[in-house]
C-alpha positions in Angstrom: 159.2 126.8 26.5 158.7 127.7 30.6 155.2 126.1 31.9 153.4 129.5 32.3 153.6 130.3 28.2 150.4 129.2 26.5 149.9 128.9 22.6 147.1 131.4 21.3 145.2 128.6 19.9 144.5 127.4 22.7 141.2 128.9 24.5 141.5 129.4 28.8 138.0 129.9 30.2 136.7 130.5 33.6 138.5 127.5 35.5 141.9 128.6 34.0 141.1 132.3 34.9 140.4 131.0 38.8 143.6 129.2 38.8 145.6 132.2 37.8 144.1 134.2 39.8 144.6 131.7 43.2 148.7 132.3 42.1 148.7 136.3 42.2 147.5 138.7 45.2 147.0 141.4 42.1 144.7 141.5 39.5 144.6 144.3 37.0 142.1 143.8 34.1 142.0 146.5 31.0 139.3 146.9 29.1 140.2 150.0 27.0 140.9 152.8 29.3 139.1 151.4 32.0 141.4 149.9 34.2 140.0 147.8 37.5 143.0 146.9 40.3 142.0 143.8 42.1 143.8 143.0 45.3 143.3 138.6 46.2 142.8 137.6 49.8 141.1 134.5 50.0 140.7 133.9 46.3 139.2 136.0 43.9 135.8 137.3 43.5 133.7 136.9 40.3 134.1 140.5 39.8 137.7 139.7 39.1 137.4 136.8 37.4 134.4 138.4 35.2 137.1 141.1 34.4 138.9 138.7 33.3 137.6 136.9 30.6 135.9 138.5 27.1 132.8 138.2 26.0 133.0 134.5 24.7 133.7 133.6 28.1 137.6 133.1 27.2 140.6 134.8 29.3 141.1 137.9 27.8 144.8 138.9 26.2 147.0 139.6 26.6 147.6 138.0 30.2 150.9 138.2 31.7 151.9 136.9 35.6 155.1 139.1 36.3 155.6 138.1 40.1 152.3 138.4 42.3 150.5 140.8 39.8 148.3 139.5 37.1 147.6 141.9 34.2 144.7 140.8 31.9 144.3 143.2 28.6 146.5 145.8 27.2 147.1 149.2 29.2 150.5 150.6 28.2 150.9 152.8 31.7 150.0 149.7 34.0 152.3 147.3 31.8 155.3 149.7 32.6 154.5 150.2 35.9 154.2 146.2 36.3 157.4 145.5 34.5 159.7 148.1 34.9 158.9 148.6 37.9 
């Protein structure tokens, strides 16, 4: 199993978010149809790492790193447009 695949069971929170975030210069969080674009110069805000994570303070899901871009939540259009390119 590569090092970036993480069991459900296991909970990220806020510190994990930060660190995934330092890795990426994009950040797209979905919540619903709202759909926020973050771009990470310096490190991320705490508007993007707020976007982040779900109520319970966990990262939200599904997260996926596909090169510099890190989607957070489910948005069909911005996961094509991620991954296919």
């Amino acid at each position: 199993m590569p090092d970036d695949v993480v069991p459900a069971s296991r909970k990220l929170g806020r510190a994990d978010a930060v660190a995934l975030a330092a890795k990426v210069s994009t950040v797209i969080a979905a919540k619903g149809k709202k759909v926020t674009t973050f771009r990470i110069v310096g490190g991320a805000s705490d508007d993007a790492i707020d976007a982040m994570l779900g109520p319970t303070g966990n990262l939200r899901s599904p997260t996926i790193r596909a090169g510099k871009i890190l989607l957070v939540g489910f948005n069909e259009e911005q996961y094509a447009d991620a991954l296919l390119g």
